[in-house]
LOSE-629841 format. One line per field, with one value per atom (N, C-alpha, C, O): y, x, z; residue number from 1; residue in three letters; atom name. Coordinates in pm, 1 decimal, m for minus. Each point is the difference from the previous one (the first is absolute). Example, Ala and Ser with C-alpha at 12.3 -4.5 7.8 and 13.67 -1.06 7.14 Angstrom:
// LOSE-629841
Y	c(m569.0	119.0	120.0	m1.9	106.9	119.0	109.0	110.8)
X	c(1319.0	m89.0	90.0	103.6	m138.6	82.0	m77.0	50.9)
Z	c(780.0	0.0	0.0	66.5	m138.5	6.0	73.0	16.9)
seq	c(1	1	1	1	2	2	2	2)
type	c(ALA	ALA	ALA	ALA	SER	SER	SER	SER)
atom	c(N	CA	C	O	N	CA	C	O)
END
This chain:
// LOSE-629841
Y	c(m118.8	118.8	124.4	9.4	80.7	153.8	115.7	3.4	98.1	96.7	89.6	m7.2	89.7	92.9	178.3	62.0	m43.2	117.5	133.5	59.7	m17.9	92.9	m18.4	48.4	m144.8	m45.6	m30.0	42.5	m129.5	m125.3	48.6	m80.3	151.1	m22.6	m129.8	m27.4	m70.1	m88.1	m90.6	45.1	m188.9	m95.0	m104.6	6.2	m84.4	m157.0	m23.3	m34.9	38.0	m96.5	75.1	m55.4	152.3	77.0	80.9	118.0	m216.1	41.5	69.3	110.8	m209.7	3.4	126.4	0.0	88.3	101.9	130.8	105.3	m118.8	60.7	67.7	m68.6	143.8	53.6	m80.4	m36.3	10.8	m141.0	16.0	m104.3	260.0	m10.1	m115.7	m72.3	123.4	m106.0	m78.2	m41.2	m14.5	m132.4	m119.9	4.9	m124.8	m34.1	23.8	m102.6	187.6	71.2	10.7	52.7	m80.7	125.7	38.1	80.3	m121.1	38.0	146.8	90.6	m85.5	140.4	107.5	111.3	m143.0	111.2	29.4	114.6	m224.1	16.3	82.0	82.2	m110.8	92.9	138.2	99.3	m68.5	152.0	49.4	83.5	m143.6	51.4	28.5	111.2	m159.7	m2.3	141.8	84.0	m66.3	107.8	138.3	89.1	m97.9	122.6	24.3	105.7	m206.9	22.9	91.4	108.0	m171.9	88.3	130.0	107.4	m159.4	232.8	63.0	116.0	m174.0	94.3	24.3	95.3	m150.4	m27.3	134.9	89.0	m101.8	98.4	133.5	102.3	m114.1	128.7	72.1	118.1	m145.1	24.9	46.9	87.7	m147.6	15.6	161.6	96.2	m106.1	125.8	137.5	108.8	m142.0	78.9	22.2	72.1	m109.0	m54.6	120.2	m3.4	90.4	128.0	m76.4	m100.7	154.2	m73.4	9.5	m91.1	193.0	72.4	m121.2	m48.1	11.9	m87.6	m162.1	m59.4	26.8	m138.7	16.0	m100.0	202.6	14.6	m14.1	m103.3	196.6	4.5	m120.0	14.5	m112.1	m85.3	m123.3	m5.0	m89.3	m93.1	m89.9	m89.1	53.6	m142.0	88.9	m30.3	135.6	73.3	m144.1	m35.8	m2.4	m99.2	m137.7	m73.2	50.0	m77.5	14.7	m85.7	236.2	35.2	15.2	m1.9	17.1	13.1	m147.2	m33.9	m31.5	m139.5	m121.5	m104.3	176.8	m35.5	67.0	m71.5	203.2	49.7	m36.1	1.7	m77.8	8.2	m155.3	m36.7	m38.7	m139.3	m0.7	m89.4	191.5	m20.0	13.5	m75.0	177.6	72.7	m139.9	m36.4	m22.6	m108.1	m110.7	m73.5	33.5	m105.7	70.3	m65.7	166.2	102.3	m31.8	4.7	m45.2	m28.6	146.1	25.0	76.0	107.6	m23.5	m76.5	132.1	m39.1	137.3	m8.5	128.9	105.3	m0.3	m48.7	102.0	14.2	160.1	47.0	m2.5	148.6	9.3	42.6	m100.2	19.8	m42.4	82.9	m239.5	6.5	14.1	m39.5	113.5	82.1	130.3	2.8	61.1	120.0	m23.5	74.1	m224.1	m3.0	m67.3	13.5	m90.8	m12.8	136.7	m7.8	99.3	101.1	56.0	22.5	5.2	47.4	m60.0	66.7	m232.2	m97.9	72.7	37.0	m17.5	28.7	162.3	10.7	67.8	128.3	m14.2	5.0	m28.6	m28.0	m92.0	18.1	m101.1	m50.3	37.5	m46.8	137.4	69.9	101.3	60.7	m47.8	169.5	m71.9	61.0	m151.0	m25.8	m62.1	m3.9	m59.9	m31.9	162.2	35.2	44.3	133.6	79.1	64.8	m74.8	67.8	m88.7	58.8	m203.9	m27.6	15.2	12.0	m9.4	83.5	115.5	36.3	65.0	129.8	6.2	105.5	m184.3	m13.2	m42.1	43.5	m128.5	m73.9	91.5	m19.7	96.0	94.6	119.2	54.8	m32.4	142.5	m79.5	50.3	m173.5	m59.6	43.6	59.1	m112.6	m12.7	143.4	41.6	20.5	173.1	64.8	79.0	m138.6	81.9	m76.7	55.7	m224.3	m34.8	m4.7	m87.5	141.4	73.6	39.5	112.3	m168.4	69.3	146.8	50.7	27.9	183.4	m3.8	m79.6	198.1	m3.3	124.6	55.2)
X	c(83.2	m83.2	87.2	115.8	m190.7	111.2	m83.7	m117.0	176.6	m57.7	m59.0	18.7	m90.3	m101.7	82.4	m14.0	72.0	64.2	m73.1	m9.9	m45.1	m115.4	m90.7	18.5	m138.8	m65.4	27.3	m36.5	112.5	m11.9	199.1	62.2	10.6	140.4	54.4	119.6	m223.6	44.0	81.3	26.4	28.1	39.7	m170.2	m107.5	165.4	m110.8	m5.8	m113.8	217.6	m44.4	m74.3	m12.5	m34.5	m73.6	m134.7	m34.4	m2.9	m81.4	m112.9	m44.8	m3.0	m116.6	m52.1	m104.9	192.2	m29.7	m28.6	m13.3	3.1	31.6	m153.1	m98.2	92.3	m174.0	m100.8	8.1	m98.4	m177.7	4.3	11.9	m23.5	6.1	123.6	m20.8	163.3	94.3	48.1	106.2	m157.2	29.9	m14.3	m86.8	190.9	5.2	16.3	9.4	m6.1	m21.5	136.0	m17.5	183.8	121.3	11.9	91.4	m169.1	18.9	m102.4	17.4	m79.5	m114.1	130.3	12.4	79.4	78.7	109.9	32.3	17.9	98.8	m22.6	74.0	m180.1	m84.9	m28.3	20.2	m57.4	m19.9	141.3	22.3	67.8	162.3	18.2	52.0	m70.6	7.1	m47.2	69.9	m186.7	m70.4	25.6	6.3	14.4	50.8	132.2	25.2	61.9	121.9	m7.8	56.8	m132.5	m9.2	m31.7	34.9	m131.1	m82.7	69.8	16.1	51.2	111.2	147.3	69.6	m40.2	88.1	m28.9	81.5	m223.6	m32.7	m48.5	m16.8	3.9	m7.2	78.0	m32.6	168.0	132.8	84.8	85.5	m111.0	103.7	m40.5	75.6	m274.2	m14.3	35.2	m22.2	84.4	99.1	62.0	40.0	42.4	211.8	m28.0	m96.3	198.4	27.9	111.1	68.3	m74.9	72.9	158.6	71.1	m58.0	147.3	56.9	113.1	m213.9	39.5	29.6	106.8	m246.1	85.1	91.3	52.5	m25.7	170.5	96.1	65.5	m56.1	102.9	10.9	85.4	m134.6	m25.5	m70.9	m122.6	210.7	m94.7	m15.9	m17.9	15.1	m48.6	m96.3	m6.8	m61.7	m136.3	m119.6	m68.0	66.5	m93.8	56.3	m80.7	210.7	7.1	m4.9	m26.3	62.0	m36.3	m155.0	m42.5	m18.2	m173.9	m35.8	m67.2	130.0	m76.7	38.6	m59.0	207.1	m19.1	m34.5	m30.3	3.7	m104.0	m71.6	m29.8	m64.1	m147.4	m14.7	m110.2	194.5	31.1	32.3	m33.7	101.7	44.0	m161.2	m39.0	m25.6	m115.0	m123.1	m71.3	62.0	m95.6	33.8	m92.7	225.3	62.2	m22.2	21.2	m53.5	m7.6	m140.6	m31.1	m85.2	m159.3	m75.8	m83.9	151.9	m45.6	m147.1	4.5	m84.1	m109.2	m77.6	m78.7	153.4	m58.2	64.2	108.6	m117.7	84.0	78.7	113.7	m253.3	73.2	114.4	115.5	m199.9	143.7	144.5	83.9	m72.5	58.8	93.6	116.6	m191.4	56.1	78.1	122.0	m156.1	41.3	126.8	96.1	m82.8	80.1	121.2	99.7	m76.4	38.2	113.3	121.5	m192.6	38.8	79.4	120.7	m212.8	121.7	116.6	99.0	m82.4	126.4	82.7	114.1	m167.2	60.0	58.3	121.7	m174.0	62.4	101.4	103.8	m98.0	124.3	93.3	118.5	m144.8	115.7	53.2	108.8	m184.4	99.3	57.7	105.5	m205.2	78.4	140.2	101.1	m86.5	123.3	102.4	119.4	m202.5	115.0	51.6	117.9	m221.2	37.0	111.7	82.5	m85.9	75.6	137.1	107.5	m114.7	107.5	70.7	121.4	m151.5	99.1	26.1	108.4	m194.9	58.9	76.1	63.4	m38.7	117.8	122.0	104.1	m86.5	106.4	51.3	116.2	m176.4	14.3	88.8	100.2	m163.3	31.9	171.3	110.6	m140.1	144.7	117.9	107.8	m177.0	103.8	64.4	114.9	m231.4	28.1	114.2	90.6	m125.9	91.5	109.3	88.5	m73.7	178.2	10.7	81.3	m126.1	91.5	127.8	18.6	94.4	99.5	25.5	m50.2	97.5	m14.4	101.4	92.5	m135.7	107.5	59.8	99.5)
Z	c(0.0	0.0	0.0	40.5	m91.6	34.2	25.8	m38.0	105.5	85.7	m106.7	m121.5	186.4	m108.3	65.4	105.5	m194.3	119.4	21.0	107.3	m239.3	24.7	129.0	111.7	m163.0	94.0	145.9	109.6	m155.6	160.9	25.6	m69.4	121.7	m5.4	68.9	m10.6	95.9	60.2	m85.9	m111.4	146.8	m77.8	2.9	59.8	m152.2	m50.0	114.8	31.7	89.7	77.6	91.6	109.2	m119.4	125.1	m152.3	m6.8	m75.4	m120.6	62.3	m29.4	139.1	26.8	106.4	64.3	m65.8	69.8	m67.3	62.3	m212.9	m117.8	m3.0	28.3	m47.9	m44.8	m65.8	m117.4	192.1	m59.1	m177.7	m64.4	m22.6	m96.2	m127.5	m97.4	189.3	m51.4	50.9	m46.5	160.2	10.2	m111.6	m87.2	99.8	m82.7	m153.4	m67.2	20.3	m111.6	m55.4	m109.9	131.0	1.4	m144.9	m18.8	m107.1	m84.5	7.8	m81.6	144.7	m39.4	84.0	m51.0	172.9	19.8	m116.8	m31.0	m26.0	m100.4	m98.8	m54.0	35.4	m166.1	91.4	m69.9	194.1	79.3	m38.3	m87.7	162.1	m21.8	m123.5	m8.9	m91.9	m146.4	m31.1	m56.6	96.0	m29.0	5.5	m84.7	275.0	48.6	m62.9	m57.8	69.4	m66.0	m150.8	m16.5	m76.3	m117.8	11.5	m48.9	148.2	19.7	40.4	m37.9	132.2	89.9	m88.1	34.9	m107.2	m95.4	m108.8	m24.2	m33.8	m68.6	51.4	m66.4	151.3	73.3	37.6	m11.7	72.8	28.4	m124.6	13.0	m132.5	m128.5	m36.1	m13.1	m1.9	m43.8	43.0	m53.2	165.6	89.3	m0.8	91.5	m198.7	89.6	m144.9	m76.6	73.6	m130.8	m100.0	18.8	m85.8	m164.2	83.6	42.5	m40.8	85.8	77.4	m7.1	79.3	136.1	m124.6	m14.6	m57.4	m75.5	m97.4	m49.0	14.0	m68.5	111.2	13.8	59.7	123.5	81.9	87.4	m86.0	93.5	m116.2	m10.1	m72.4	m54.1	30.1	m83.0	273.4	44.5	105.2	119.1	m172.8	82.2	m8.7	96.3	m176.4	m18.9	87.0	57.4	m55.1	135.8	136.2	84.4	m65.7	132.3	64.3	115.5	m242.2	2.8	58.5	97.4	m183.4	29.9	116.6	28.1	36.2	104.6	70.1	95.5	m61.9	77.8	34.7	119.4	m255.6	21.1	38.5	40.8	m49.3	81.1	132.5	77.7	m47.3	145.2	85.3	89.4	m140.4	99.1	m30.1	93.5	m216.0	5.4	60.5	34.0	m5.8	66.8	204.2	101.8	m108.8	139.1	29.9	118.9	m228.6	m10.5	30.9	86.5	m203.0	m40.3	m117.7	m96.3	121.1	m83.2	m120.8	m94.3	162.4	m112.7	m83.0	31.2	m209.8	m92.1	0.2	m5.7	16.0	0.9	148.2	2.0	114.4	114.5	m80.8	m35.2	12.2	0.3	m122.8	1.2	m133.7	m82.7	92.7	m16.3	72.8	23.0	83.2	m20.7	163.9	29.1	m62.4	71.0	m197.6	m88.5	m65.0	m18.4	0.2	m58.2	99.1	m9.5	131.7	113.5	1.3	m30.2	72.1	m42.6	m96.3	27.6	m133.6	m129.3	22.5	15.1	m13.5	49.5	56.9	m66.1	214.5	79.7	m59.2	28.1	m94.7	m42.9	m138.3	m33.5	m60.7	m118.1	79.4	m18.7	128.7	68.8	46.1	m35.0	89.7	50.7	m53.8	29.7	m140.0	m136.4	m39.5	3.7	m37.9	m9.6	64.2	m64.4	195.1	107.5	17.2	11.5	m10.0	m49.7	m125.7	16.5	m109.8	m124.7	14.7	m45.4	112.9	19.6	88.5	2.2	84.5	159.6	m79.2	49.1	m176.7	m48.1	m128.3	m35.8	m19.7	m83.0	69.9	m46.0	163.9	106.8	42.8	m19.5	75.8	6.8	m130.3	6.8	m113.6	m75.3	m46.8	14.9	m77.8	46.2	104.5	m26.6	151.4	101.0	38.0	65.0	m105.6	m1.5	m140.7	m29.6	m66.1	m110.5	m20.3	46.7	m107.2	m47.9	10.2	m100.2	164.7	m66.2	m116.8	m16.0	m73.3	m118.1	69.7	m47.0)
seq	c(1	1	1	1	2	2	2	2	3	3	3	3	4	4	4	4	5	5	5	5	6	6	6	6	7	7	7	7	8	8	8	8	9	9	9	9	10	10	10	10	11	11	11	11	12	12	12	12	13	13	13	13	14	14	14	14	15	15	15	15	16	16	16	16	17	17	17	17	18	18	18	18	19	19	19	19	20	20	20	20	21	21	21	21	22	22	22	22	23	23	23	23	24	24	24	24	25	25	25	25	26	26	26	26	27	27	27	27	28	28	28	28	29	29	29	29	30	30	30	30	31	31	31	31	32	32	32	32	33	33	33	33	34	34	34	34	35	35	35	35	36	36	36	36	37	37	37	37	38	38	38	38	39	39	39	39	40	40	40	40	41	41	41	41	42	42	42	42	43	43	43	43	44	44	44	44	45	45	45	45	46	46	46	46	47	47	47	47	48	48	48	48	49	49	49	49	50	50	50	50	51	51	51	51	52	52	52	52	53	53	53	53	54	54	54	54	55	55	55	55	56	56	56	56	57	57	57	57	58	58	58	58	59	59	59	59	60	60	60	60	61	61	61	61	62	62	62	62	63	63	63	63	64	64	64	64	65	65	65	65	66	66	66	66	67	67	67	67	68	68	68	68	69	69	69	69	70	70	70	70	71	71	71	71	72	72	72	72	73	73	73	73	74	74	74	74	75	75	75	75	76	76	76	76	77	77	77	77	78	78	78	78	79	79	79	79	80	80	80	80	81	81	81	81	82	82	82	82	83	83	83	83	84	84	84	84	85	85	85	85	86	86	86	86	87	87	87	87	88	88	88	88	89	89	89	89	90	90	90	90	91	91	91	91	92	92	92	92	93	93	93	93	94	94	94	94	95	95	95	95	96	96	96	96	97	97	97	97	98	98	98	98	99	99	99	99	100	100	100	100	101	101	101	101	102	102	102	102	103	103	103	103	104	104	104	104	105	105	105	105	106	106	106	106	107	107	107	107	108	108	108	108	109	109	109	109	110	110	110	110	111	111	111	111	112	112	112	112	113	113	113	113	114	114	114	114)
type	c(UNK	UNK	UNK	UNK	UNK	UNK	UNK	UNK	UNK	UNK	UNK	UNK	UNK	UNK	UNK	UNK	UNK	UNK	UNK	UNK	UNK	UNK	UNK	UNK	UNK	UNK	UNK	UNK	UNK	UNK	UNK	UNK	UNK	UNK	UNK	UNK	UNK	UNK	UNK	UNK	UNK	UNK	UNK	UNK	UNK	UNK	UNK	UNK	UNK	UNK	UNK	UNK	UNK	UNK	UNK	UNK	UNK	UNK	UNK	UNK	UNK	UNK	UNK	UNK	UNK	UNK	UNK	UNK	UNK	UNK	UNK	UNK	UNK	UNK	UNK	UNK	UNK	UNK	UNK	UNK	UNK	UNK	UNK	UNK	UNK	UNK	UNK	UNK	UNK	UNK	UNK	UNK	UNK	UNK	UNK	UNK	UNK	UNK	UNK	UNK	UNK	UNK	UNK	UNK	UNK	UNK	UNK	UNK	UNK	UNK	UNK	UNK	UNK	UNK	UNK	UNK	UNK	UNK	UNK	UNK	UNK	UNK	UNK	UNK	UNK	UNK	UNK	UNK	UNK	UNK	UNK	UNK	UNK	UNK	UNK	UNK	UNK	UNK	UNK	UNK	UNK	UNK	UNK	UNK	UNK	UNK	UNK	UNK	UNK	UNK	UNK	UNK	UNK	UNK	UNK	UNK	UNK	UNK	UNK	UNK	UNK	UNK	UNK	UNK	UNK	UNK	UNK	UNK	UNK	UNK	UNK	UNK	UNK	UNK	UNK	UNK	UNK	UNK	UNK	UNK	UNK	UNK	UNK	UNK	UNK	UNK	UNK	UNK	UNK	UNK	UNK	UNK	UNK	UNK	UNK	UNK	UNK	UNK	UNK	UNK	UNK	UNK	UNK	UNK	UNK	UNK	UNK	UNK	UNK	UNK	UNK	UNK	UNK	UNK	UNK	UNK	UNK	UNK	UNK	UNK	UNK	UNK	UNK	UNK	UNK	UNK	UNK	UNK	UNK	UNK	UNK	UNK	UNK	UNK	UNK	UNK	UNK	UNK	UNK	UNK	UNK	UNK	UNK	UNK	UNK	UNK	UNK	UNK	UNK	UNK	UNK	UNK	UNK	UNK	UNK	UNK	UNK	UNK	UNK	UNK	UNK	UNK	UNK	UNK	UNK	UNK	UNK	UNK	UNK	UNK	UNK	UNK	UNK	UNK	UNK	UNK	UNK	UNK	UNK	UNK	UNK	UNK	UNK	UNK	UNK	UNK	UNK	UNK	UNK	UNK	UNK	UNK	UNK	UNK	UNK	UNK	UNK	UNK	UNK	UNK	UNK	UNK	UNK	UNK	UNK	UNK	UNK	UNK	UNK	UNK	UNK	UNK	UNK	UNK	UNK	UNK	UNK	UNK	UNK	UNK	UNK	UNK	UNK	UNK	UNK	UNK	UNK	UNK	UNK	UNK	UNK	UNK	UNK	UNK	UNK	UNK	UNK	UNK	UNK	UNK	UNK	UNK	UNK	UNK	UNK	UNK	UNK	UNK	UNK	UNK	UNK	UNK	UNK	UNK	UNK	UNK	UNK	UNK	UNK	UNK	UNK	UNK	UNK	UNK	UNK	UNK	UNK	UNK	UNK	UNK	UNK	UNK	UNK	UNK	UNK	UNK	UNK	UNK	UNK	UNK	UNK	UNK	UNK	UNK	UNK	UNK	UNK	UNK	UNK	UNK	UNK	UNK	UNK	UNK	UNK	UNK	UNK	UNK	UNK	UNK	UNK	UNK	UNK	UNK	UNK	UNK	UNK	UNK	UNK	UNK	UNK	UNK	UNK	UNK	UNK	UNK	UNK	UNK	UNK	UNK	UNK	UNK	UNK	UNK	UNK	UNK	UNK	UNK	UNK	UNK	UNK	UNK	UNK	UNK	UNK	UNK	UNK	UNK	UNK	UNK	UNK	UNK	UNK	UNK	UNK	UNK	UNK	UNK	UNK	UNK	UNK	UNK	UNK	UNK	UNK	UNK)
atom	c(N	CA	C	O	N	CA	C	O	N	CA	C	O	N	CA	C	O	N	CA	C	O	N	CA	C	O	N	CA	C	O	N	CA	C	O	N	CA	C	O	N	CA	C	O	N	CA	C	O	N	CA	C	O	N	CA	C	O	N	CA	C	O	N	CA	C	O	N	CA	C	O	N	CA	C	O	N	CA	C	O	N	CA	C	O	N	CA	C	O	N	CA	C	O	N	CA	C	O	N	CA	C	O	N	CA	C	O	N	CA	C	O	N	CA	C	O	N	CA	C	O	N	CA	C	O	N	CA	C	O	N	CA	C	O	N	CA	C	O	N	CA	C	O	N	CA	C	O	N	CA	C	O	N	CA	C	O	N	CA	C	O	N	CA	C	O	N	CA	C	O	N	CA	C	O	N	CA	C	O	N	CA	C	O	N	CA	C	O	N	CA	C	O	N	CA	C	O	N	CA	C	O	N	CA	C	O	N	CA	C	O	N	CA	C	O	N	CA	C	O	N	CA	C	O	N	CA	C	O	N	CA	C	O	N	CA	C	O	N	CA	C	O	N	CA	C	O	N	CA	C	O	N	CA	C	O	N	CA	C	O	N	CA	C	O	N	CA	C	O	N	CA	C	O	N	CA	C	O	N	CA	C	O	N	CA	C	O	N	CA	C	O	N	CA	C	O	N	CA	C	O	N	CA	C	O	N	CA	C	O	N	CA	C	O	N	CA	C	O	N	CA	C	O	N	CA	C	O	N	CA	C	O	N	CA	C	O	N	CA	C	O	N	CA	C	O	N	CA	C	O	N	CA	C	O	N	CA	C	O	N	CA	C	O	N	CA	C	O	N	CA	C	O	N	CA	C	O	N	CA	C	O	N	CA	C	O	N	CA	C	O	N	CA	C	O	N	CA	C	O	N	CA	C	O	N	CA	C	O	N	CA	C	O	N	CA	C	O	N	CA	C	O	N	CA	C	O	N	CA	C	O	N	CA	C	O	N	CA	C	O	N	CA	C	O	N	CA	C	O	N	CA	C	O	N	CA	C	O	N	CA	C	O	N	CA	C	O	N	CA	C	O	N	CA	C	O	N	CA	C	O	N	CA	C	O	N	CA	C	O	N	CA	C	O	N	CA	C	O	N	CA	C	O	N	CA	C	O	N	CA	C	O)
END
């Protein structure tokens, strides 16, 4: 058996504590996850600015583990967890960001002088 993580975050072996609607059921959570995953997926992209998927062309991998981590968490809105997705994603081009400008500023200031 395997866990429904949306739904139920328990394991198979504690199934039965899972909500009356899906009990028994773990394919009706798989196809939920499926779901939200896409909405939240598409909801998040229409977001992310052209700028950001040039600058960054694994934005679409950071999206999608985002949006795995929070359904594996048994997050159930799309838009939530579109938006926190995006937050993820911010902070981490910002800090991919801030690190190239810290290593740039390095290289800049132990520069050679002519």
């Amino acid at each position: 058996m395997m866990a429904i993580t949306a739904v139920c975050p328990e394991t198979a072996q504690n199934f039965e504590s899972c909500p009356e609607p899906w009990r028994g059921r773990p394919m009706t959570g798989i196809a939920r996850n499926i779901e939200l995953y896409n909405l939240a997926y598409r909801l998040a992209w229409k977001h992310i600015s052209e700028r950001q998927k040039h600058e960054y062309p694994n934005v679409a991998t950071f999206l999608h583990d985002a949006i795995r981590r929070q359904l594996k968490q048994g997050a159930i809105e799309p838009v939530f967890i579109a938006a926190e997705a995006l937050k993820d994603i911010e902070k981490l081009t910002g800090q991919i960001h801030s690190d190239e400008g810290a290593k740039r500023a390095a290289r800049i200031i132990n520069a050679p002088r002519r």
